[in-house]
Structure formats: structure tokens, C-alpha cells
N, C-alpha and C positions, 0 to 999 in steps of 0.2 A: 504494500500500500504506500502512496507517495505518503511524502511529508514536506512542510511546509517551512520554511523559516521565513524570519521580517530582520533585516537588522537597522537600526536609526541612529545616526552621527548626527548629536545635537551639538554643534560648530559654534564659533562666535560670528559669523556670517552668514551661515547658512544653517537649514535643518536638513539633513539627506536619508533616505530609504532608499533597503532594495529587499524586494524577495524572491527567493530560494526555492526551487521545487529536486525532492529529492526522492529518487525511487530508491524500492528493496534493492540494487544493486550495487547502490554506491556511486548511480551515474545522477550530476543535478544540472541544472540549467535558473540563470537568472532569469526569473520572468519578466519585472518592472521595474524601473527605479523613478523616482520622486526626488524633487526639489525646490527649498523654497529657501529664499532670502527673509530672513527676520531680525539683522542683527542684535544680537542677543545682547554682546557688550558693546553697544553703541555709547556713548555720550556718557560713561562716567569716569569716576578718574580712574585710570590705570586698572579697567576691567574689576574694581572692586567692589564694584554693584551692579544687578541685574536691577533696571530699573522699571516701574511698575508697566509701564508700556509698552518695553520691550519684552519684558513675560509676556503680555499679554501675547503680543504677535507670535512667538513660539510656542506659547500653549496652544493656541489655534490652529498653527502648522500641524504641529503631533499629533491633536486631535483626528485632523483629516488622517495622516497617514496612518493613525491603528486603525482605523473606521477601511483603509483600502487595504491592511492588513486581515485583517478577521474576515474580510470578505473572502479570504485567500485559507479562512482558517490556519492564519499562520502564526505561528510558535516567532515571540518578538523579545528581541535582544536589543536594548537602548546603551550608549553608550556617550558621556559627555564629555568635552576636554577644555578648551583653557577659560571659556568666559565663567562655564558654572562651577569650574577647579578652583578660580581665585575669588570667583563671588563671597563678599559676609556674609550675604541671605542665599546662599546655596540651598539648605535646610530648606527654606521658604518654598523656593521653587521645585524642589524634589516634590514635598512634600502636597502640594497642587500638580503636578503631573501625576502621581502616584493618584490622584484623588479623581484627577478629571478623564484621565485614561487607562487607567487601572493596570498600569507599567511598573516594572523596580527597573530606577536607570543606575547603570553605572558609572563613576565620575573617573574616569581612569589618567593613573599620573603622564608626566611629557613623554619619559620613555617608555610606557608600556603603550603610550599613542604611536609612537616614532617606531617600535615595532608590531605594530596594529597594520599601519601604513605599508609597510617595507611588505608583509603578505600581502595586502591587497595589490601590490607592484606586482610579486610576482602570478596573481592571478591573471594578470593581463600580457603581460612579456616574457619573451621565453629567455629568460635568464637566471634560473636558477642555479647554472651550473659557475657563471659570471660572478665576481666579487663586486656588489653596487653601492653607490654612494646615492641614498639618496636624500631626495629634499621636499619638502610640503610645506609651503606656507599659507596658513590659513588667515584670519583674522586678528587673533591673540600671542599665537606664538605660530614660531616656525620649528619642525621637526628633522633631524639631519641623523640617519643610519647608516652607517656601513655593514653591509650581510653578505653571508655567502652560503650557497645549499640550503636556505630558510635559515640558516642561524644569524640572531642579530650580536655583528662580531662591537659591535660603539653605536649606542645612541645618544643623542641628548636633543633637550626640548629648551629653545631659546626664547626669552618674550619679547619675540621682534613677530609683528604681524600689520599687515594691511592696518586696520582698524586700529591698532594699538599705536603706529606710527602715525597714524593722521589724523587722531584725536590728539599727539603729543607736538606733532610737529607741523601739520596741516588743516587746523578748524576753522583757521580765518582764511578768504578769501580776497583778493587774489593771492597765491604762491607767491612766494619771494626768491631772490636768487641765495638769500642770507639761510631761508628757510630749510633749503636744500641742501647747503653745506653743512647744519648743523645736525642733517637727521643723516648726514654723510659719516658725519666723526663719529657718534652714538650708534649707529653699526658695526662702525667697523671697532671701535673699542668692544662691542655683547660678543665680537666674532675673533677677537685676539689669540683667545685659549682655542677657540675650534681647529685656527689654520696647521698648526701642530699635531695635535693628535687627529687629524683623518688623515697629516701626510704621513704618521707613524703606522696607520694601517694599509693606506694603499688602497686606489679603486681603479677598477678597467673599465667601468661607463656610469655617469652620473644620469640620475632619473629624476626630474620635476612632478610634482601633483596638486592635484586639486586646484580652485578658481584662479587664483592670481594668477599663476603660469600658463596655466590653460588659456587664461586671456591673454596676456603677453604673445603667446606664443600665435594664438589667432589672428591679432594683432600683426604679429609678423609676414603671415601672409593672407593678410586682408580682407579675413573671414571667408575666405572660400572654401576651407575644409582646415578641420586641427591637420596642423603638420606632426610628423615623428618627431620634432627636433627641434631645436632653436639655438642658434649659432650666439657665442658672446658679439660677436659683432654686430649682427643684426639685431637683437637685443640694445645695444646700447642707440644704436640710430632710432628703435622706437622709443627708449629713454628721452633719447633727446627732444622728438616731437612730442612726447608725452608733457615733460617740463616745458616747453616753448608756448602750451594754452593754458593760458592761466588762471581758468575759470573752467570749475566743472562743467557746467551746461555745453559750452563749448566745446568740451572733449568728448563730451557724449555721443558727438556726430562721427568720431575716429571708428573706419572700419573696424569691424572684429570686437568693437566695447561695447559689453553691455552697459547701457548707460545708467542703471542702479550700481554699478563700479567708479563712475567715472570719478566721483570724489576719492576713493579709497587707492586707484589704480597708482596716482601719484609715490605715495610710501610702498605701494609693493613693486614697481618699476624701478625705484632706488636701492631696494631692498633689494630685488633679486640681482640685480648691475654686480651689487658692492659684494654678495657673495658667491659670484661667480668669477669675478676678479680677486676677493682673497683666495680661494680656491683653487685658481689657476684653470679654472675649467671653460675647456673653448666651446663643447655643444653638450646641449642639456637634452638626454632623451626624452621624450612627455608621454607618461601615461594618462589612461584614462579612468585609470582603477586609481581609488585612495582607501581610506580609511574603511567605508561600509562595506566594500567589497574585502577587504583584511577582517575585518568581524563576522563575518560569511566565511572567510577560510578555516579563522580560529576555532569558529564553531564544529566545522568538520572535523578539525584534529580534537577538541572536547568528546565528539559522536566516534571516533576512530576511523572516520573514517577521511584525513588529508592525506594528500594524494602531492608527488614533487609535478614539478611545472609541466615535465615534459606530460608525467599521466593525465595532467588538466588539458591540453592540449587536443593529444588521441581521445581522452573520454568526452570531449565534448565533442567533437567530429562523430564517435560512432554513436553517440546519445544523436546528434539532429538526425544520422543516418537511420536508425534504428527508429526514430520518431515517423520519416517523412518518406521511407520504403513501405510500396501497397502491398498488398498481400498476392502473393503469388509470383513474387518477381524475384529476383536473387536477391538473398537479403545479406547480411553482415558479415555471413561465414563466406561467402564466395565472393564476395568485395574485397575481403580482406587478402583471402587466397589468391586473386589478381595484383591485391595492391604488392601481394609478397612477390609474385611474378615481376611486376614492375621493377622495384627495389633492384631484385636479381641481374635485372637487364640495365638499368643505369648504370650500376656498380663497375660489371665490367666491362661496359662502352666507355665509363670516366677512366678506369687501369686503362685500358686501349687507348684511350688519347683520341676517344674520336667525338664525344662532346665535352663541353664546357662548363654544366651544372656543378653546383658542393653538395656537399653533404647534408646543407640545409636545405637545399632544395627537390634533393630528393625524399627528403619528411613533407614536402609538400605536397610534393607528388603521391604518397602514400594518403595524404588527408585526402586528395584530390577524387585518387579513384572511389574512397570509400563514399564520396557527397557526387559523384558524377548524374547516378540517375535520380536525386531528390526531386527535380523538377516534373517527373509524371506525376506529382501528389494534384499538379497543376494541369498538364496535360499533355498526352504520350508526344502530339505533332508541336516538332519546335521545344522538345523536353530540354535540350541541353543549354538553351536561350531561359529558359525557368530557371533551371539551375544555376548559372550566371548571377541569375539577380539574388534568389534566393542569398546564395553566401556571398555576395557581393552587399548585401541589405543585412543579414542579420548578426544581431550582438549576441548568438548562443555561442559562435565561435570561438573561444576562448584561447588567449594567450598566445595570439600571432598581432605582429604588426600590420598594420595597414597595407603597405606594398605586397604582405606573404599575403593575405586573404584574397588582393587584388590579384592574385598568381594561379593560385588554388581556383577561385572564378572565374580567369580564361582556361585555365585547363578542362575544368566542368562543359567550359563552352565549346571548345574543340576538340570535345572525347569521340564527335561523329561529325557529320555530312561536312561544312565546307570549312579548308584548310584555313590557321590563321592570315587575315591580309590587312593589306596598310587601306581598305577600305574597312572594314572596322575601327572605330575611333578609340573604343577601349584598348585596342591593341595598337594603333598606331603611335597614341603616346608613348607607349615604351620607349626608353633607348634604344638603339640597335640587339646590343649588347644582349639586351633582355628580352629581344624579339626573337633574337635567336635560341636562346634558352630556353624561350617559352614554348615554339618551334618542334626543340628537342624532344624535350617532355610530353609534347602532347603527340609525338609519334610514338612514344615508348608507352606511353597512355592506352595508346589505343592497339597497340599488338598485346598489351599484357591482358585488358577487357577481352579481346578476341581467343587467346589462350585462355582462358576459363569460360566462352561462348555456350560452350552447353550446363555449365551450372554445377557440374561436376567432380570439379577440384582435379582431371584427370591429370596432369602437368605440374608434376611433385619438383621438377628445376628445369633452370635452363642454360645452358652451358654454351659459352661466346667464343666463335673462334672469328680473328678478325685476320685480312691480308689486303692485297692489294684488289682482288678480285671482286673484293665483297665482304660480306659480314654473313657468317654462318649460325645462325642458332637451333641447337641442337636440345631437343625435347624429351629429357627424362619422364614416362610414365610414372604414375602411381598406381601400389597394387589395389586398387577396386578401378584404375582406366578398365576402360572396353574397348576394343575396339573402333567401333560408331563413336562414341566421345571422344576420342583422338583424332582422328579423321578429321568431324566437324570441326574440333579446337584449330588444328592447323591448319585447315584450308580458311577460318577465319581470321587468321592471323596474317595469311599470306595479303589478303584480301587489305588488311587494313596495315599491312606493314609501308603502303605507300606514299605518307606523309614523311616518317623517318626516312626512306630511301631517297624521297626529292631535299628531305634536309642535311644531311649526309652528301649529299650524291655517291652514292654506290649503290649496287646490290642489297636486298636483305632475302636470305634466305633460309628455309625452315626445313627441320628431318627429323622423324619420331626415334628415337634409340631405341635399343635393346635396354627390353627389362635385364636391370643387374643382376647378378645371383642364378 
């Protein structure tokens, strides 16, 4: 029987939900998430009162989201961090949430936030295996972890945040140039002791979350879609325009801002400059996961059942597959059996030297085949044009970057009928580089679907011999092949071997072996 979870990050910005649906197998999927601006420690001194009207706006938020909770019958985990952490009337407010929404929230310290955060990263990016530096700056304070394989190896929780910088150093308007300088020195003195002990640990990619970065980073390019990334340089040129309006209202017209930011944007544009420069860090990656989504992981390892990045990854692929396969069509077990087909065939085309893909790309290629036929949920004519959008559009994907799902969804699209072209737009944006890649893969895509064409698992390996001639692949049976199912397997394999043959230019040729033994 599923089960449900809610988790709620009550922010000094924002309030945030998400929920969780989880089967007897261990497999879940985000269903919704929710968001609402209430600043909670708006307008007092130094975050040390929640004050009556800003409860109000967050008890109203909450309200709603247990009310789309319970609809979901879902089991809800509240979680608060820096305005209701240094609130006097914490009590207070507990104590009316508990009453008006019938919730225990928990008020959780900087570092058990700052490793709250660091899971939620890596529910979204496949970095687990990576040593990351990361950073969240919210309203009240900002969070700065170093982790590596889920362990959080340094955290610490600083009271530098949007809201907290622009009540101290930006409440009157217009900005000053005097302004800025002094919320310059006051950073960089809260960030003296940091620049040392994260260069005594060491990181190989720093990671940004949550609003203020998210905005910057949109900001960067123009609100046309979040980028992966945000360069210190381009970062400071949006600095600079940022400080050059000097008047909220005015800023609020700046692509990519939301204009309920545009006061706050100021102190966190400074803020993120000056720790990216003590840091030495030239490109900040951006998730899209923070905190709610780390209280969702935590919660699975509470249930025993977390899982490392890469299993988040696979288990959400065969979760959508498994979801959006009709009945009677190849389901999981012969997706998979193709995808392992696949794999086999990149492998040693990449030894050969005759395509270009990594190693990450062939995990892509493996997600790919297992989501190729999702689109008949939609409709059998033009299924592979469904499936496209399908993971091209959904947030069930978990734990691929943007460009990897964008990958994964031409591959879905060119698993059949017409080979990728620069009349396709999705595909012409590519670089070359990656047109060619993409090229590759959806050849080897589509001999590895045709090697399991009857359903049957009959093609237990396949073994590469490559020359000048051609490329030979040679077709170990498995002991329940038949006959008939070998047959049909390679004469559709011959059939669809001819998108790799025109990308390659050579031969590809196919021959059943002798069962061994």
C-alpha cells in the first residue's frame, strides 16, 4: 500500500512543501510542491521577533498547505530554521501552529539545517560520489557544507541572509554607495574563519540553493530557463546592475526578478559576490532541490529505506517506467535486458575507438531505453514524440541535470522512425559535438530495443569485433532462446542497425553463436 509523506520548511522568506508518495517497494516519487513568501523575520531587529503580522501570514501559508496535505492523507514532517530558531516568542508561534494545524514542528539548529540541505542537493544531482561545497542562502542565515558519499564532512550556519542584510544595511531607500561598502566589510569579517577551514577540507564542485541564487542565477540569463550554473563573473556584472537601481520598484522590472525580491535581492547579490570571491570559487552549480527535499530524504533513511544518489537516479527512471508501461507490452524486465544489451554495445564501441560517448553517458543511455516506450500511455502513432515531452516535462526524474534529461529525451525520441536532423530544433541546438553523440547513442538504442524485439531476453551478450571492414556483433544465446526468438531478434537488429552504420560509416553486422558448453 502507498504511503504518503508532506515535508514543510518554515524559512524566514518563504514557507515550502513537498509531498512524497511511496510504494511497498521502496520506489517514491515527488508529487507536488508548494510555495509561499510570508516573511516571517521581516522588520524586526536582528530576527529576534516574529512579529504579530508576520505570524499571521505564515500561519495562513501552513494552514493551506496541511489542508493540501491531508488531502494526500499524508504523514507531515514540519521543520523551522533561522527566523523561528532566534525568535523570543518562538514558544508563541509553535505553540498557534500546533493549535491551528494540528502539527509538532521542529526548530532545527544551523548545522543540522546545512546538513538537511547538503541531502536535498544530492537528491537532485548526481554527485554523491563528488566531494561538494555547498551553499544556501536563505533569509536569516546562510548554510555552507562540505560532504562527500552523504556524509556531512564541515558545516556551519552563518547569520548573513537576504533579509537579515537588508533590514541591517538596506531599509532606507534609495541604496547608497556608502551602504554597500559597509554591508561589504560585515561579510567579509562573519566569513574570515570560513575561508580556512573549507580550504583545509577541499571541494571539487560548489553547489548554490534555494531563492536568492536561484534568482541571481535566473537573472543571469534572463529568465529564460534556470541555468546549471552561474559563473563568478557573470555574477558580478549582474551585481553591478543590480547596485546601479536604486530603488526597489525599479528593479523589479530586471528580467528573471521576482519583484516581491527586489528589495531583498540587493544584500543577497552582495552576499553571494563576496562569498564567492573569498572562496575562490569561479562557477557555482544550482540546484533545485534545498532543504524540503533533504527532509524527504532524511525521512527515508528514519523509514530505512535511503537509497545513494546513483539508486535515486535508476529508481526513479524504473518507478515512471513501471508507472506509465500499459499492460501487455514489454515491461521492466525486458527494458532492462535491452538497456543491459545497450550498455554491452557502447562499452566496447568506446575500447574500439569508434564512438565518442563517457561513461556518463552511457547511464543515460540505460535510463533512456528503460523510458523509450512511456509515450503509448499517450498514444501508440507518434509514441516516441510523447515520450520526448513526457521526460522532457516531468520533475519525477530525479537526480540528472538539465542537459542529461534533455539527452535521455532525444534519445526516447529517436528510438524509431526518423533519424536525428538539424530540422528538428531540439536537436539542432546541440553543439556538434553532442549531435554527434546523440547520433551515436540513438543507433546503439535502437539495435539493443531490436535485440530483445521478441520480448524474450533470448540474447544473454554480445561480443564486438571491430576492423576495417566493418563492425561485427556476434550474438550469444541464452539457455530458454529458441530458435524463432533469435531469428526475429537479429533480423531486427539488422533492420534497425542502420542509423549507427550511417553514423559510423561502416558496416554493422550481426551472427547468432554457438551455445557454449
Amino acid at each position: 500500500m502507498d504511503r504518503y509523506l508532506a515535508t514543510i520548511d518554515i524559512g524566514t522568506n518563504s514557507v515550502h512543501m513537498a509531498i512524497m508518495r511511496l510504494d511497498a517497494t521502496g520506489h517514491y516519487e515527488i508529487l507536488t510542491r508548494e510555495k509561499e513568501a510570508v516573511r516571517l523575520g521581516s522588520g524586526s531587529h536582528d530576527l529576534d521577533l516574529i512579529k504579530p503580522e508576520a505570524m499571521e501570514r505564515a500561519l495562513h501559508a501552513l494552514e493551506r498547505f496541511c489542508r493540501i496535505a491531508r488531502d494526500y492523507e499524508a504523514e507531515i514532517r514540519a521543520v523551522a530554521t533561522s527566523a523561528v530558531r532566534e525568535a523570543t516568542n518562538q514558544a508563541d508561534f509553535l505553540r498557534e501552529l500546533e493549535k491551528r494545524c494540528q502539527i509538532h514542528c521542529e526548530v532545527v539548529s544551523g548545522t543540522e539545517e546545512a546538513r538537511l540541505i547538503y541531502l536535498g542537493i544530492l537528491m537532485g544531482m548526481p554527485l554523491f560520489e563528488r566531494r561538494i561545497l555547498a551553499i544556501d542562502i536563505g533569509g536569516g542565515s546562510t548554510e555552507f557544507t562540505v560532504g562527500e558519499r552523504g556524509l556531512t564532512l564541515f558545516s556551519v550556519s552563518l547569520k548573513l541572509g537576504a533579509i537579515r542584510l537588508t533590514d541591517r544595511f538596506f531599509s532606507r531607500e534609495p541604496i547608497s554607495k556608502e551602504n554597500v561598502k559597509q554591508c561589504r566589510s560585515f561579510i567579509r569579517t562573519a566569513l574570515s574563519g570560513l575561508q580556512q577551514e573549507v580550504r583545509s577540507h577541499g571541494f571539487e564542485v560548489a553547489v548554490g540553493s534555494s531563492g536568492t541564487i536561484e534568482t541571481l542565477a535566473a537573472m543571469s540569463n534572463r529568465a529564460t530557463e534556470l541555468p546549471e550554473s552561474l559563473t563568478a563573473a557573470r555574477l558580478n556584472q549582474i551585481t553591478e546592475q543590480i547596485l546601479s537601481i536604486r530603488q526597489a520598484s525599479e528593479r523589479a522590472r530586471l528580467p528573471g526578478l521576482d519583484g516581491k525580491r527586489a528589495d531583498i535581492i540587493v544584500g543577497g547579490a552582495v552576499l553571494l559576490s563576496e562569498i564567492m570571491n573569498t572562496l575562490q570559487i569561479k562557477e557555482l552549480r544550482i540546484s533545485r532541490y534545498a532543504l524540503r527535499e533533504g527532509i524527504l530524504f532524511d525521512s527515508l533513511e528514519r523509514l530505512g529505506l535511503r537509497k545513494h544518489t546513483a539508486d535515486i537516479r535508476l529508481s526513479s527512471v524504473r518507478n515512471l517506467c513501471g508507472r506509465l508501461t500499459l499492460p501487455g507490452l514489454p515491461g521492466l524486465d525486458a527494458l532492462e535486458h535491452a538497456a543491459g544489451l545497450a550498455r554491452q554495445i557502447a562499452r566496447q564501441l568506446l575500447e574500439a575507438q569508434r564512438i565518442t560517448i563517457n561513461k556518463d553517458q552511457i547511464f543515460l543511455l540505460h535510463a533512456a531505453t528503460l523510458l523509450c516506450n512511456i509515450g503509448l500511455i499517450v498514444a501508440h502513432s507518434g509514441h516516441h514524440k510523447h515520450s520526448y515531452y513526457i521526460v522532457k516535462n516531468s520533475d519525477q526524474i530525479l537526480g540528472f541535470q538539465n542537459q542529461e534529461i534533455h539527452t535521455i529525451a532525444l534519445l526516447t525520441r529517436y528510438h524509431r522512425k526518423a533519424f536525428p536532423s538539424l530540422k528538428h530544433p531540439e536537436f539542432a541546438l546541440l553543439p556538434t559535438k553532442e549531435q554527434d553523440q546523440v547520433r551515436q547513442m540513438a543507433g546503439i538504442l535502437r539495435i539493443a530495443l531490436a535485440l530483445n524485439r521478441s520480448g524474450k531476453n533470448s540474447i544473454q551478450e554480445v561480443r564486438l569485433k571491430s576492423s576495417k571492414e566493418g563492425i561485427h556483433l556476434g550474438l550469444l544465446p541464452s539457455e530458454q532462446a529458441t530458435e524463432d526468438s533469435l531469428q526475429l531478434d537479429r533480423e531486427a537488429a539488422e533492420i534497425k542497425s542502420d542509423l549507427l552504420a550511417e553514423t559510423l560509416r561502416i558496416p554493422v553486422a550481426f551472427a547468432i553463436m554457438a551455445h557454449s558448453g
